[in-house]
N, C-alpha and C positions, 0 to 999 in steps of 0.2 A: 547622400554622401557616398564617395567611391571606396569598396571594399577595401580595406588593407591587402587582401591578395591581388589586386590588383595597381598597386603601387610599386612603384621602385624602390629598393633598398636603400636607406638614409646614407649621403655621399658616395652615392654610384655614378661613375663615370658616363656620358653620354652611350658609350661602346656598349656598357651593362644595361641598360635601361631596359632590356626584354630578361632579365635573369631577375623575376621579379619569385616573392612567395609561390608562386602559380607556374614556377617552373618545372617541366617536362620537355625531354629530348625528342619527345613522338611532337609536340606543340608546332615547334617549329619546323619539322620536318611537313609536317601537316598543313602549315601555316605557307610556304612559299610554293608547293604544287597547289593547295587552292587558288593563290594570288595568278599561277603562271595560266592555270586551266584556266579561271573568271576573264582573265585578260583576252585570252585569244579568242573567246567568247564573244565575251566582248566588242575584237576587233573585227572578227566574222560578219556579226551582225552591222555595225556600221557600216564596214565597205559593201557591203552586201545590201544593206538598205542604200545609198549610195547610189548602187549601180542600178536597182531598179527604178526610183526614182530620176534617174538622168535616161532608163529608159522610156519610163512613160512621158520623159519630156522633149523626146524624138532627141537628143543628148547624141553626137559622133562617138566614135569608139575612141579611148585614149593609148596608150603608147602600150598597155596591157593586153585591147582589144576589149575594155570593156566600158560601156559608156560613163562620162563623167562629166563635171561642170568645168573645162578647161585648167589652163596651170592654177590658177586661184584656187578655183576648189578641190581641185587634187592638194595641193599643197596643204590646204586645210584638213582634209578630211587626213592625211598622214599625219597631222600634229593634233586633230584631235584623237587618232587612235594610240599615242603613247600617255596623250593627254587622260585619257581613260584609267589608265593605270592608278592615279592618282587616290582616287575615292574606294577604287579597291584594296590597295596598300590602307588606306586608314582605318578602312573596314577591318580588314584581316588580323589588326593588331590585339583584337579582342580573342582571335584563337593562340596568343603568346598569352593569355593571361596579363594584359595591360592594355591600361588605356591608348586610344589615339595622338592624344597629345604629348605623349612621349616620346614621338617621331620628330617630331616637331624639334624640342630643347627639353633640357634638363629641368627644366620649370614645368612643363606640360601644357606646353602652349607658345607657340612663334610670336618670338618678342619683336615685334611690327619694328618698335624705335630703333632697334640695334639693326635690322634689314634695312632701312632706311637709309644708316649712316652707311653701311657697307656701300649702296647702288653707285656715290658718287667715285669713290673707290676704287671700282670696278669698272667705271665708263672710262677714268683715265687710265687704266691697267690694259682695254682694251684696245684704248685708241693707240698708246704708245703700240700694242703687238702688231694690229695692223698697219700702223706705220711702219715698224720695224720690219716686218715681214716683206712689205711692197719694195722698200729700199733696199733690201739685202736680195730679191727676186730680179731688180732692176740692174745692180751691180753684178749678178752673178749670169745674166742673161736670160734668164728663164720666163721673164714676160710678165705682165699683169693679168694672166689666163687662168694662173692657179691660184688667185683671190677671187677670180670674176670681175674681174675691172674689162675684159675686152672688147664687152659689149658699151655697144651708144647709150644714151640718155632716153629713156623711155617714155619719156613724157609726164610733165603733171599729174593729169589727170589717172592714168595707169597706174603713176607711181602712187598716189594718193588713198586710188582702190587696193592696192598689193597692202598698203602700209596699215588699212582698217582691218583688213582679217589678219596679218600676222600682228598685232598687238594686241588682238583676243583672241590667239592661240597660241603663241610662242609661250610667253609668261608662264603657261599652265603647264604647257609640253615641258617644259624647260625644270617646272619644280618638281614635276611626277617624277622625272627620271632623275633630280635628287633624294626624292624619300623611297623610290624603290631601290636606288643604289644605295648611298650614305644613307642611307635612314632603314629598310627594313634587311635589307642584304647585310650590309655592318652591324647591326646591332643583334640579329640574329648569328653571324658567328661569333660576334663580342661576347655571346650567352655564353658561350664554352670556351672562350680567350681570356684569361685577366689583362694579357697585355695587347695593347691596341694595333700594335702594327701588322699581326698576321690578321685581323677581319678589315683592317686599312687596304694591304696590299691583294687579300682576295677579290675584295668587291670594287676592285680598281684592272683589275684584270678582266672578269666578267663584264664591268665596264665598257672597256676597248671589244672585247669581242662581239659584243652584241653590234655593234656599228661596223661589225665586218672585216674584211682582212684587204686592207688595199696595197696599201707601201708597207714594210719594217717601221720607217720614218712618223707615218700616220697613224699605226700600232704604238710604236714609243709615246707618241704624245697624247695620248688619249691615256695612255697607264700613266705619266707622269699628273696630268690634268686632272685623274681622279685619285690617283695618291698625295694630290696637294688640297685638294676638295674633302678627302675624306681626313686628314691631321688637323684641316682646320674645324670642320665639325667638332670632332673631337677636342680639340685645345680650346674651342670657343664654348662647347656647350649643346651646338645645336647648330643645325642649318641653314640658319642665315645667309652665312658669309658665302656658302658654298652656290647658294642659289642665287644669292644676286651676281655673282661671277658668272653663272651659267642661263642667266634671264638674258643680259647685255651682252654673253659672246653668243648667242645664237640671236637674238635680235640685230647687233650689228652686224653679223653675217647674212642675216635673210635681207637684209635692209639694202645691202649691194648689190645683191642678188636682184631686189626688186627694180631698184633703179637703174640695171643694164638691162633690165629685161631678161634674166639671166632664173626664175623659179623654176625653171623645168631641169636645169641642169640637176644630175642623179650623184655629183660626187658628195662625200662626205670629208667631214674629220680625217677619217682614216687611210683617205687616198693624198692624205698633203706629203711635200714634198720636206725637204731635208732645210729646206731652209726656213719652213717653215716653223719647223721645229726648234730650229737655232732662237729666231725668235722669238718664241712663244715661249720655254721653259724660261729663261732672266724672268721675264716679265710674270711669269705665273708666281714665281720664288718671291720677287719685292712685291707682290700682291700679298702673298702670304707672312711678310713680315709685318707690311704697314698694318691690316686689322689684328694681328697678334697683338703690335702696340698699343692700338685702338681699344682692342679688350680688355688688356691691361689699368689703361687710364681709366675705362669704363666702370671697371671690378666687374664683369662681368662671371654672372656665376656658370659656374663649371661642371658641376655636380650635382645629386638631385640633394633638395633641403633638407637638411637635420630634422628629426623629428617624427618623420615619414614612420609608421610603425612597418615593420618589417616583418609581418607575421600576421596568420588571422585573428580577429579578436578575438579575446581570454573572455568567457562572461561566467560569473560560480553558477553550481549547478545547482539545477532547479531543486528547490524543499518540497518535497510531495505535501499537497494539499491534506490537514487536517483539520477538523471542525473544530469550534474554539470549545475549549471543554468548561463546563460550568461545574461548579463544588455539586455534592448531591446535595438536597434541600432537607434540611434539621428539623424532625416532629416535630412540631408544635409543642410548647412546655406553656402553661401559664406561669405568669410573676409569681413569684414564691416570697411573702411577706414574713418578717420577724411575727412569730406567736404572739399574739396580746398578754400584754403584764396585767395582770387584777388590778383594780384602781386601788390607790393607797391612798389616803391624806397627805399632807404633807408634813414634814416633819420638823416641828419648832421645838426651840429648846424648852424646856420644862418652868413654869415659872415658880420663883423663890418668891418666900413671905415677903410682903410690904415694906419694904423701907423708902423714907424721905431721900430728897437729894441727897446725893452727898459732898455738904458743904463742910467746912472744917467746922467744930465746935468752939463758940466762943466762950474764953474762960472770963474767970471772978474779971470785974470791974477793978482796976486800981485808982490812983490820982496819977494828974497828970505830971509829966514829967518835961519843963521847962529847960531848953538849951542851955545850956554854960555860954556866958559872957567868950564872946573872941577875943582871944589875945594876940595886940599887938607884936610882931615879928621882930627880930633888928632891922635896922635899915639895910638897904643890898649896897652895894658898892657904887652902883651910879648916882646913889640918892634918890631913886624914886620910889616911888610907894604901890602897893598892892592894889 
């Protein structure tokens, strides 16, 4: 069973979930240079393992100068290095004094059925932006170059191989860099915020800058992007909604990519341009209204459960050991009987001189004495007789 220090406080907001009993300012301070150092470690050693194995497989040099398995496995081996992040963020949650699953939701564990309903959600949230985005690039002249549409159709079979390695590795890339963002970066400043929108707006900003400094326009929508990702964490509970928002826009963006033959190309996010952004914020906004409703209908909970002790456990304190005590044991006495009384006879009443029964005495004989004749009565008034 998980210590109560290591629990979340009973109805703590997602934001709170690291301001458990076990909190300390050194924790997490402690706790995000471990994550940062582990990472780059990390990512050292894979592209570095990487490069010598594309050397010992005579591998050309890539756009670096250092050998690699072409755009596929360059591509790859960049998403599994943020992908990395992931298992170290889950780790590291132990040095905030809480569990892993707390990263997750408010429950203490990724509620599968509520990510599920979000994906459909978010695939038409998606298609509408890059619809929107292409028509509004079209209208204003700017071209189909800055979605990647320029390029031809690359073939089946190409596209088929691009499509098997980004669907085992975008997914992962995609939720790492929601639980180190919305998940350990927000809920680590939430430790020291009661209210949500200053650890919202920090790790929405950190957000955008780690993906670099292209446009203003590509900056703005990467802070809007992760300030609507990190309200819905928050308003939902947990992670969910944010990752399947961020599973589908980097899958359908690698997914064009693949099929112009376009994985080599280096821009990101942050190099989009202005209409792109026009686009994209509507559509982030009615994303984030329809699962609010969805939550709503759901009763999705929001908070961690009542009940949660909040404290370490109370146990009374120990009785020191003592031996059971026995009565001392009583000398020996023998039975102590009543003195013997001298025998006595028993004692009868005295007998008086002889006399006969005692019947009454009969006197002198007389004659005998003959009834008197019965005398007839008068008659009774009914006339009948005696």
């Amino acid at each position: 069973m998980t210590s109560p220090r290591f629990s979340p406080l009973p109805g703590a907001a997602y934001h709170r979930l690291a301001r458990t009993p076990a909190h300390r300012w050194w924790r997490h301070l402690l706790t995000v240079l471990a994550v940062l150092l582990a990472w780059l470690v990390a990512a050292a050693v894979l592209y570095g393992g990487v490069a010598v194995l594309a050397a010992l497989a005579g591998r050309p040099g890539g756009p670096d100068d250092l050998p690699d398995f072409g755009p596929r496995g360059s591509l790859a081996v960049d998403f599994l290095a943020v992908a990395a992040l992931l298992p170290i963020v889950l780790s590291a949650a132990w040095l905030q004094g809480r569990r892993p699953g707390t990263l997750s939701a408010v429950t203490g564990r990724l509620r599968w059925g509520w990510l599920m309903r979000c994906l459909p959600v978010a695939v038409a949230a998606l298609l509408l932006m890059f619809g929107g985005s292409a028509a509004l690039l079209a209208v204003t002249g700017a071209g189909g170059d800055e979605l990647g549409l320029d390029g031809g159709w690359t073939g089946l079979t190409s596209f088929a191989a691009s499509m098997a390695v980004l669907l085992a590795v975008v997914p992962v890339q995609a939720a790492a860099e929601e639980y180190g963002f919305r998940g350990l970066l927000l809920q680590t400043f939430g430790a020291f915020a009661r209210r949500p929108w200053v650890p919202i707006l920090l790790q929405a900003v950190l957000f955008a800058a780690v993906h670099g400094w292209g446009t203003p326009w590509g900056f703005l929508d990467l802070v809007v992007f992760g300030t609507l990702a990190g309200y819905l964490t928050v308003r939902t509970g947990g992670l969910e909604a944010a990752v399947a928002l961020h599973v589908v826009n980097n899958l359908v963006a690698t997914t064009l990519a693949a099929a112009t033959g376009q994985l080599t190309v280096t821009e990101t996010a942050a190099d989009a341009p202005w209409q792109l952004v026009v686009a994209n914020v509507p559509v982030l906004v009615g994303y984030t209204v329809v699962v609010l409703w969805l939550a709503r209908r759901r009763g999705l909970a929001v908070a961690a459960p009542e009940g949660v002790p909040s404290g370490p456990a109370v146990f009374p304190a120990a009785v020191p050991f003592q031996p059971a005590v026995i009565p001392a044991a009583v000398p020996f006495q023998p039975a102590v009987f009543p003195a013997a009384v001298p025998s006595q006879p028993a004692a009868f009443p005295v007998a008086g001189p002889s006399q006969p029964a005692g019947f009454p005495v009969a006197g002198p004989a007389g004659p005998a004495v003959a009834p008197g004749p019965r005398l007839a009565g008068p008659p009774t008034s009914s006339g009948g007789r005696d």
